[in-house]
C-alpha positions as CSV (number, residue, x, y, z in Angstrom):
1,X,105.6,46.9,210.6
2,X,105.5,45.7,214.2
3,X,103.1,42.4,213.5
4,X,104.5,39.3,211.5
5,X,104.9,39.7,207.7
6,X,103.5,36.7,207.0
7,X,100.3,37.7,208.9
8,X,99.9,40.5,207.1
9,X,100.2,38.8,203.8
10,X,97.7,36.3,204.6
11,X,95.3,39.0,206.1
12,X,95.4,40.7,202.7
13,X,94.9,37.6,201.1
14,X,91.6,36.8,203.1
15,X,90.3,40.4,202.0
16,X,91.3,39.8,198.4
17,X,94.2,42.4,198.6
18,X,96.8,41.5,196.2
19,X,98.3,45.0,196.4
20,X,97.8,45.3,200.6
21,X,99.7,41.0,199.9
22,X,102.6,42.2,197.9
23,X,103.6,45.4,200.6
24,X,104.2,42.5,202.9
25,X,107.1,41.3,200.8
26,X,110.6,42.7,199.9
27,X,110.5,43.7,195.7
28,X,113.1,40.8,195.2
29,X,110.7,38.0,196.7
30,X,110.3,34.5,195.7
31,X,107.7,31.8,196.3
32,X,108.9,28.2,195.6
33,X,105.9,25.6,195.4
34,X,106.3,21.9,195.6
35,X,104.2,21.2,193.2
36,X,106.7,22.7,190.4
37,X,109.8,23.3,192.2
38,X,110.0,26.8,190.9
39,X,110.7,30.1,192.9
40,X,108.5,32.5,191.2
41,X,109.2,36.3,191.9
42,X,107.0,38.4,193.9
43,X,105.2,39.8,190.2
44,X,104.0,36.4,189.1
45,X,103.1,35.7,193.3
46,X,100.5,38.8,193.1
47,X,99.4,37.7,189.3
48,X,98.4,34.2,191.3
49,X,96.8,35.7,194.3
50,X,94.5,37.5,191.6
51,X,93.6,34.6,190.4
52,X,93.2,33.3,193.8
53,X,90.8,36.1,194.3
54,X,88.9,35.6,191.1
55,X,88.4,31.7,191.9
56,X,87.0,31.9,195.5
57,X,84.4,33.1,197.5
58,X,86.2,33.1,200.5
59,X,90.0,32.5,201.9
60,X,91.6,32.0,205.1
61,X,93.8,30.2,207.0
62,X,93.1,28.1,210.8
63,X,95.5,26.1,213.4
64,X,98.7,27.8,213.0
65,X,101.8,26.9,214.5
66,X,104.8,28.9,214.2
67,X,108.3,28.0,215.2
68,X,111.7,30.6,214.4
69,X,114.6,29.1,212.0
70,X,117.6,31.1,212.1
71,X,116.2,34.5,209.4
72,X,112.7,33.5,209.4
73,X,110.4,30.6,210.5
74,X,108.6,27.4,209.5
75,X,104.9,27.6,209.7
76,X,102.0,24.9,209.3
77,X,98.4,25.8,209.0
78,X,95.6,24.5,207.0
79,X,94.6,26.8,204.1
80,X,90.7,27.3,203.6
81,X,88.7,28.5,200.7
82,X,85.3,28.3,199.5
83,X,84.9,28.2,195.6
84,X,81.9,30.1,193.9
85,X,79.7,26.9,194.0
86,X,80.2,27.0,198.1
87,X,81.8,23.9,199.1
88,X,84.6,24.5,201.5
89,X,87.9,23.5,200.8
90,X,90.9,22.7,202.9
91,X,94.2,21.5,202.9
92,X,97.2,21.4,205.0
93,X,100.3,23.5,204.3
94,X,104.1,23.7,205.5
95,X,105.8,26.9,204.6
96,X,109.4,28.1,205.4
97,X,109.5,32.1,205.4
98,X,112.9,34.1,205.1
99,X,112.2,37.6,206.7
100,X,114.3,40.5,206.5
101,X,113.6,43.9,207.8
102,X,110.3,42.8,208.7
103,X,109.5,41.8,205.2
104,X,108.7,38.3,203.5
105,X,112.2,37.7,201.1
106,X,111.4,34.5,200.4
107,X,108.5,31.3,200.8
108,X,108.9,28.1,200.6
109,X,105.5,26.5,200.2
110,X,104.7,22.5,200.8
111,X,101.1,21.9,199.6
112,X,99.4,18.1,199.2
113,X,97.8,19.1,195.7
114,X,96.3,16.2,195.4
115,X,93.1,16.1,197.2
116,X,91.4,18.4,200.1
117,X,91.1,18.0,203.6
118,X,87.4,18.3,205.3
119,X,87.1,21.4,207.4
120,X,88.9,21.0,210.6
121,X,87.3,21.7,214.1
122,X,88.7,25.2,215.3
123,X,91.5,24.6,217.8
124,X,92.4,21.0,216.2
């Protein structure tokens, strides 16, 4: 458990690991989204990877940028996918991770819903 939780998570969720997503996370984890202000519990965050999965060709994440907050960090990265019909999809994300004992306890996840990004250059 020596690299970054949140690394691992996101790794698993490029692969389409739901299971290999969820062992990055403490059982009692929560994921709060802007778009509905609701911490979901680590359960409903797997069903939603699944269905993640299920809805995209392809998933990943560029241009990170990490800084530590007292228990955790704040990170902002852009989110890519690729949908079955291939078009590539982006959009920027802000997230505030609580770690403890090298696992995610909880996410808070700031997403602009409302439209897609183009694809960034790598290194932008």
């Amino acid at each position: 458990m020596d690299r970054n939780p949140l690394d691992r998570l996101y790794d698993a969720i490029t692969r389409g690991d739901a299971e290999g997503a969820r062992a990055s996370c403490a059982p009692q984890a929560h994921f709060w989204h802007c778009f509905d202000g609701i911490a979901r519990p680590l359960d409903e965050a797997v069903e939603s990877w699944t269905q993640l999965f299920a809805g995209s060709a392809s998933r990943g994440i560029r241009d990170v940028h990490r800084d530590p907050i007292p228990g955790g960090f704040v990170q902002r990265h852009f989110f890519t996918m690729t949908p079955p019909d291939g078009t590539p999809l982006t959009w920027a994300v802000c997230l505030i991770v609580r770690v403890d004992g090298g696992l995610i306890t909880r996410v808070d996840e700031y997403i602009d819903r409302k439209g897609f990004l183009p694809q960034p250059a790598a290194g932008r």
